[in-house]
C-alpha positions in Angstrom: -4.3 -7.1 1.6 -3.7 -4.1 3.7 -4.5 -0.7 2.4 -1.3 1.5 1.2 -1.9 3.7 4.4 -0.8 0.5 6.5 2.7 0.0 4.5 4.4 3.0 5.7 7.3 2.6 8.5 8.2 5.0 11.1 5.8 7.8 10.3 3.9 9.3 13.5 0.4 10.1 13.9 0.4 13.3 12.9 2.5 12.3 10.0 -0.4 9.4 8.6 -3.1 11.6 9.8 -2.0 14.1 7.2 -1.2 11.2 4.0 -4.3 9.7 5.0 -6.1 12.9 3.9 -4.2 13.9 1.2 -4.7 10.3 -0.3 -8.5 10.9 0.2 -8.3 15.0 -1.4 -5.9 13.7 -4.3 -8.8 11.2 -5.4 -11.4 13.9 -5.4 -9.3 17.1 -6.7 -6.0 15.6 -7.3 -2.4 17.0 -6.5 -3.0 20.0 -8.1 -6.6 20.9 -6.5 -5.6 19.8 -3.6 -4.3 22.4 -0.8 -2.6 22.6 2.4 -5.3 24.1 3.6 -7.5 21.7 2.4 -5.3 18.8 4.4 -5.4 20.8 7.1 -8.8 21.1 7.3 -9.7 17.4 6.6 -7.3 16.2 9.0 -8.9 19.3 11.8 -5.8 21.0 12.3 -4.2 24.3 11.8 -2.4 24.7 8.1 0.9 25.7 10.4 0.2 22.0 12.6 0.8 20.2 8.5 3.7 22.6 7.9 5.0 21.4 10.9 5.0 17.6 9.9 5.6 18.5 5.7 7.5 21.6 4.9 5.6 21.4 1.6 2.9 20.6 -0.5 5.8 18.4 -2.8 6.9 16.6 0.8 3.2 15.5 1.0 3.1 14.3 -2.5 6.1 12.2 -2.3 5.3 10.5 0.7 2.3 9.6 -0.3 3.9 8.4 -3.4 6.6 6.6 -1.2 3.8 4.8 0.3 2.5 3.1 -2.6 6.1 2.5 -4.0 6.7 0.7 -0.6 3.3 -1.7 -1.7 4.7 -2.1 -4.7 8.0 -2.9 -4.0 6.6 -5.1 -1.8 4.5 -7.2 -4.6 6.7 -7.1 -6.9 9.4 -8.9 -4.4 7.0 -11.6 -3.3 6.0 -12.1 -7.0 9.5 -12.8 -7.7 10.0 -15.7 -5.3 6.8 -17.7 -7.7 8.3 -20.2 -9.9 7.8 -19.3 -13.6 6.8 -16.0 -15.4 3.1 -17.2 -15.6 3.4 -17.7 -11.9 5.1 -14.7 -10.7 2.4 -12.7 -13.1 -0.6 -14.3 -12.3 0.6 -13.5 -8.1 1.7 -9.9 -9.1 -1.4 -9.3 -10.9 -3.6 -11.1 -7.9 -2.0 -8.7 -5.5 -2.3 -5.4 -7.4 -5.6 -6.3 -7.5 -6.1 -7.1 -3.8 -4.1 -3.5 -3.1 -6.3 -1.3 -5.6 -9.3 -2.6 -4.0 -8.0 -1.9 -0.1 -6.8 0.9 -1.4 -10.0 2.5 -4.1 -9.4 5.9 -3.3 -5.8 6.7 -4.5 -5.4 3.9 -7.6 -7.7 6.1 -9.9 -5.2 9.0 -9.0 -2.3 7.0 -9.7 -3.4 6.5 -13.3 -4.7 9.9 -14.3 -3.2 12.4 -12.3 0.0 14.2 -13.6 1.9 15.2 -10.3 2.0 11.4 -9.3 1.8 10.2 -13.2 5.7 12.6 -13.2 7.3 11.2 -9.2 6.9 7.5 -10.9 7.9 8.5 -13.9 11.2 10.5 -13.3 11.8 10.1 -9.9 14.7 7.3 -9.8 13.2 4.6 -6.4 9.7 4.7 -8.3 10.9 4.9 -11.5 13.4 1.2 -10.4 10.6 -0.2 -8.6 7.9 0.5 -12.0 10.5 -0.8 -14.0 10.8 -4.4 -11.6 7.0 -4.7 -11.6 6.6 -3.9 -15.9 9.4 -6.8 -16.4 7.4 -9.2 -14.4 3.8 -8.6 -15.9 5.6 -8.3 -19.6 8.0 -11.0 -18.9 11.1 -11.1 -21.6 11.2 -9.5 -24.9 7.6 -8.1 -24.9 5.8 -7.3 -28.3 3.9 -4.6 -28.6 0.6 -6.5 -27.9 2.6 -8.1 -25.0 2.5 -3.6 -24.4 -1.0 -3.0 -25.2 -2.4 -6.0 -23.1 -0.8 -4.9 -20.1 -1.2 -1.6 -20.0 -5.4 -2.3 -20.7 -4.9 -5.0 -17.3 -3.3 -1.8 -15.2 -5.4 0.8 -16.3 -8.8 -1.6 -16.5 -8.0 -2.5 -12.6 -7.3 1.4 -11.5 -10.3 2.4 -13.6 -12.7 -0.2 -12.2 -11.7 0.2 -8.5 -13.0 4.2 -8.9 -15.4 4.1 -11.5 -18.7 5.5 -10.6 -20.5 2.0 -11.8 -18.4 0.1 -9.2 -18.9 2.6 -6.0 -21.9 0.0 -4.7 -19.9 -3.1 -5.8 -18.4 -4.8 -2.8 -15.0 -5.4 -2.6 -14.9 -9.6 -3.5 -17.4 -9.1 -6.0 -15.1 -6.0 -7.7 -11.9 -8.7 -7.0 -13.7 -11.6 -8.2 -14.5 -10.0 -11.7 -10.8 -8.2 -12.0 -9.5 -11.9 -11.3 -11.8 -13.2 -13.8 -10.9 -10.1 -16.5 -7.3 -9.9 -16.3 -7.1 -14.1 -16.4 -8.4 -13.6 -19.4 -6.4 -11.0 -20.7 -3.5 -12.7 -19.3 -3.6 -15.6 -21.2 -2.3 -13.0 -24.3 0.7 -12.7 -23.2 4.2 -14.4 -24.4 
């Protein structure tokens, strides 16, 4: 699977340069210790050249955002066309798997920081496209381990794609296990 860098359409240079680096300083500072000028400087251009592309730090953090939504989306649709529930979760769960791995350094973000935790949360397109992608891992009328159980798969595939033990694991190896993990875990749900 491609990283979430590669799902964006009609963006320019200039435009991925700058997500591209803000994906990496989110995963080391997050939204909120991350600045312009800190994009600026990873990407090697003025803090005027970014203001140029992203009128604000907010623009940045939504595109960025849109870009995983996009992957999501994505998943979530090709999950869909898998006969069964079992199916369409066992695909769904195969390919956020694949896409937190291509993509290590913003998943742990995704899970922990609050600025991208709120734009999925109350922001309606991520908010409809979470939504599609919890009905197909929970299937119909979850319990509340149904709840519990998928909510350890998310969070243990985020966590293990940018835990510290993991940095020197190799990406089939890291997949390998997470296939193996969340199989197992998987086999919990209704």
């Amino acid at each position: 699977m491609t990283p979430i860098s590669d799902k964006s359409t009609n963006l320019s240079p200039a435009k991925l340069r700058i997500l591209d680096a803000a994906r990496r300083l989110f995963s080391v500072h997050g939204v909120g210790g991350t600045s312009l000028q800190m994009i600026a400087d990873e990407v090697g251009v003025s803090k005027a050249a970014v203001y140029h592309q992203y009128p604000a730090k907010e623009d940045i953090v939504y595109a960025v955002g849109e870009q995983v939504n996009m992957a999501l989306a994505a998943i979530t649709a090709a999950a869909l066309q898998e006969n069964g529930i079992r199916r369409q979760r066992q695909f769904l769960i195969s390919r956020l798997i694949e896409l937190a791995v291509a993509s290590r350094q913003i998943s742990g973000a995704l899970q922990h920081d609050p600025h991208l935790l709120r734009l999925f949360r109350e922001q309606k397109p991520f908010r409809k496209v979470m939504d599609e992608l919890n009905a197909v891992l929970l299937g119909p009328a979850p319990s509340a381990e149904d709840k519990v159980t998928v909510a350890t798969m998310v969070t243990g595939i985020a966590g293990a794609v940018m835990h510290p033990l993991c940095d020197d694991v190799d990406s089939e190896t890291l997949k390998a296990q997470l296939y193996k993990l969340t199989t197992k875990l998987s086999r919990l749900l209704n």
